[in-house]
N, C-alpha and C positions, 0 to 999 in steps of 0.2 A: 870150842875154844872159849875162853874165860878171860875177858882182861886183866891184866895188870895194874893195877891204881899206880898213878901219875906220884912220883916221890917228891919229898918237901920242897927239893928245889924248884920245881915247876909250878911257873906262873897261874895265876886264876884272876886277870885281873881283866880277859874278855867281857863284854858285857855281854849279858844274857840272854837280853831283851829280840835282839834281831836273830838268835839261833833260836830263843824259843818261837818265834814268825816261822821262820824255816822247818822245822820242825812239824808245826802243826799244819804248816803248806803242804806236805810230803806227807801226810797223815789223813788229808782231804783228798789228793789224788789217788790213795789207794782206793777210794770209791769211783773214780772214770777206769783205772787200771782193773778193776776187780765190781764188775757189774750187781755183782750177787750182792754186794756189803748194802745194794739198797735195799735190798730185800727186807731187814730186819728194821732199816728207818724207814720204811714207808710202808711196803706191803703188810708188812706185819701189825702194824699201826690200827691201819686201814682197815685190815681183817678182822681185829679184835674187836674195832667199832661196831662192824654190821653183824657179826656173829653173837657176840653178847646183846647188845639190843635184843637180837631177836632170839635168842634162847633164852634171857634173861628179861623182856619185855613187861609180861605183867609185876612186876616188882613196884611197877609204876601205880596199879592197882592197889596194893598194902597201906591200908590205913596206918597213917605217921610218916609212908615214905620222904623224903625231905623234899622233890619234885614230881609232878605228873607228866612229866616228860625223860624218857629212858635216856633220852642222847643226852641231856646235861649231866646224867650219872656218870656215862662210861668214856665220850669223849673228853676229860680231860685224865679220866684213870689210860687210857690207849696213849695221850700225848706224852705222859709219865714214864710208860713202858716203853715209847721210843726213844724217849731220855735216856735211858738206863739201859736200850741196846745202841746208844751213841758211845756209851762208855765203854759196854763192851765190843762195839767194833774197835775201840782205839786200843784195847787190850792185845787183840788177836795183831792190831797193825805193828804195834811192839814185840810179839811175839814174832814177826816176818824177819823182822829189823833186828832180833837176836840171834834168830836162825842164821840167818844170811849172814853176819861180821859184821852191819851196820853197826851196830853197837858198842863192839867193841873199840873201833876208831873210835865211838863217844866218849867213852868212858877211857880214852889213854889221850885227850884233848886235853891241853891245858882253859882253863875256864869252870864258869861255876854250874855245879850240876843241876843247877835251878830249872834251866830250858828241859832237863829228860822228863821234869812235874808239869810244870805251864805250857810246853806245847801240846801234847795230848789233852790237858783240859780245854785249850782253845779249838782246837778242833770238836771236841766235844761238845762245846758251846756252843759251834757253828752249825754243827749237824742235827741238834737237839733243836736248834732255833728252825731249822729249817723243816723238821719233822713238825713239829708245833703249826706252821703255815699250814701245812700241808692239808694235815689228818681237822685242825679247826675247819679249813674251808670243807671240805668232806665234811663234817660235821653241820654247819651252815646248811649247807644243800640239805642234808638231810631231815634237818628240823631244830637243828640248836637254838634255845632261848633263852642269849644270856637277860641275868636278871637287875646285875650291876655291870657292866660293859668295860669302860676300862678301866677300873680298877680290878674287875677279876678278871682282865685279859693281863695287866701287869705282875697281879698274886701269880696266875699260870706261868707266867714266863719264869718268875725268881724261882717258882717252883721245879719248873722242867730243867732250867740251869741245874740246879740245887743235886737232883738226881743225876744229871750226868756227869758231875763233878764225883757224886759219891761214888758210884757204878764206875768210874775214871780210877780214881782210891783203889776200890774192890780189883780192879783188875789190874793196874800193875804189881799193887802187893801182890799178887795170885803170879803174876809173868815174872816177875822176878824172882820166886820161889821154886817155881815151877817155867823154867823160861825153853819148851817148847809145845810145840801144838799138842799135847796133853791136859794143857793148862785148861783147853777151848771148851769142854763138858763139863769142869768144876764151874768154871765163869758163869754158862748158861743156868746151873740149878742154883747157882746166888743167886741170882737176878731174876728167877722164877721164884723161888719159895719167897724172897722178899715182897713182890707183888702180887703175889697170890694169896698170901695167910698174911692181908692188910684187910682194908674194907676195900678191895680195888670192885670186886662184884657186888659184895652185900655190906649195906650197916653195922655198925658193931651191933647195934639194941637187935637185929635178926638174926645174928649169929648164934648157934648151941654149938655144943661139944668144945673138942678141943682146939678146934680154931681159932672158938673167941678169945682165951686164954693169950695167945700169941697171934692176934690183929689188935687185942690191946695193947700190948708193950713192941709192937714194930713200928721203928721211926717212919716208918712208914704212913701209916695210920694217920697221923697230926700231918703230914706233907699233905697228902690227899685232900684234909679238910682245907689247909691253905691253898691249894688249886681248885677246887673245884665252891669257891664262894661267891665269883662272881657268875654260877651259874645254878646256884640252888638261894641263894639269898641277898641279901649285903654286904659288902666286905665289911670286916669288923675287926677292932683289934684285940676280942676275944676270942676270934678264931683264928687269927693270923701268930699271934704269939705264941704258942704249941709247936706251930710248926716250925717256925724261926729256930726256937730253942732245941726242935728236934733235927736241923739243918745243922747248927751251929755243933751238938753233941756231935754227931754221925761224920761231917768233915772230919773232926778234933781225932774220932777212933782212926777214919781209915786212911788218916794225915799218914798217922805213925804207923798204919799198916804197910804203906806203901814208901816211904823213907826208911824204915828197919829193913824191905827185904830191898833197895836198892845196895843197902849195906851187906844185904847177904850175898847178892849176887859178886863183889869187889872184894879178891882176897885179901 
């Protein structure tokens, strides 16, 4: 079933603000309702920490590498990727809420369709935040040394925000295109090839073939640098401005990705 868009006569003069709260309430509980959705904010996290460290370990050895310590590489490239499966859990929790008719009452509500973008972001926000505690303390234990503390604990956060908002983008444009659990394997290899063919394992300067080609030009790449400078250097506002600018581009694409296919899903 499809909704109907709401005709001219019908009010939109709700405010937004408290259905987007509801929204993203309801969006958080599908993680106590659905055990597994931790999996991908934590476990997955968690596993990339200790598996890359140590399959990736002597990288630390490589004359130029930027640290001699492998955890400040890959712990906050891991917190990023929990970011970015923050977004795609809230993808998949959109796609439940399509399936089911949840939706379609949204979308035949008088009010402004603002809450169907801002509650999934805040949720996003909240579970990215919380992925971020998590997988750092894990990383602490392990050996982390930050080098600037809180200013690259604050870089990290805007940074991991940053990605789950994008990853939030990527997936309702993807669920409103494609608005059922079909959608859930396109989502996944977004959010993989975007963090994988980045510098999320290697440096750009160690890269050959044709990865480096495309870890150069993924916005990705400049994010990366802005999270991980409070842990390989000084925060600096010549490494922080790449990224910004590469945040500021990537919202701006997948704004309109995700606003044109709400448009497609409303006949």
């Amino acid at each position: 079933m499809t909704a109907v868009a709401a005709g001219p006569a019908a009010t939109r003069s709700t405010s937004w603000v408290p259905v987007s709260w509801v929204l993203a309430k309801r969006s958080m509980a599908g993680i106590l309702r659905i055990p597994a959705a931790v999996v991908p904010l934590i476990a997955m996290p968690m596993f990339f920490v200790i598996a890359f460290s140590g399959s990736f370990g002597s990288l630390a050895d490589i004359p130029g590498f930027p640290t001699d310590n492998v955890y400040n590489w890959f712990v906050p490239f891991a917190i990023l990727q929990g970011a970015a499966f923050a977004g795609f859990g809230t993808g998949f929790s959109t796609v439940r809420d399509i399936e089911g008719g949840f939706y379609d009452r949204l979308l035949l509500a008088p009010g402004s369709r603002t809450p169907l973008f801002v509650g999934p972001i805040i949720a996003s926000i909240a579970r990215c935040t919380f992925t971020l505690v998590v997988v750092l303390a894990l990383g602490l234990v392990l050996g982390v040394d930050m080098t600037d503390p809180l200013p690259g604990l604050l870089m990290l956060w805007v940074a991991g925000v940053s990605v789950a908002v994008l990853a939030t983008g990527w997936a309702l444009g993807l669920v409103f295109r494609v608005p059922n659990s079909r959608s859930g394997p396109i989502l996944q290899i977004g959010i993989f090839f975007a963090t994988f063919l980045s510098t999320g394992n290697t440096p750009l300067e160690a890269q050959v073939g044709w990865t480096k080609p495309i870890a150069t030009v993924n916005p990705l790449t400049p994010i990366l640098q802005l999270a991980r400078q409070g842990f390989l250097g000084q925060v600096a506002w010549s490494t922080t401005w790449p990224g910004l600018l590469a945040i500021a581009g990537s919202i701006t694409v997948l704004g309109i990705w995700a606003v044109t296919g709400l448009k497609r899903l409303i006949p």
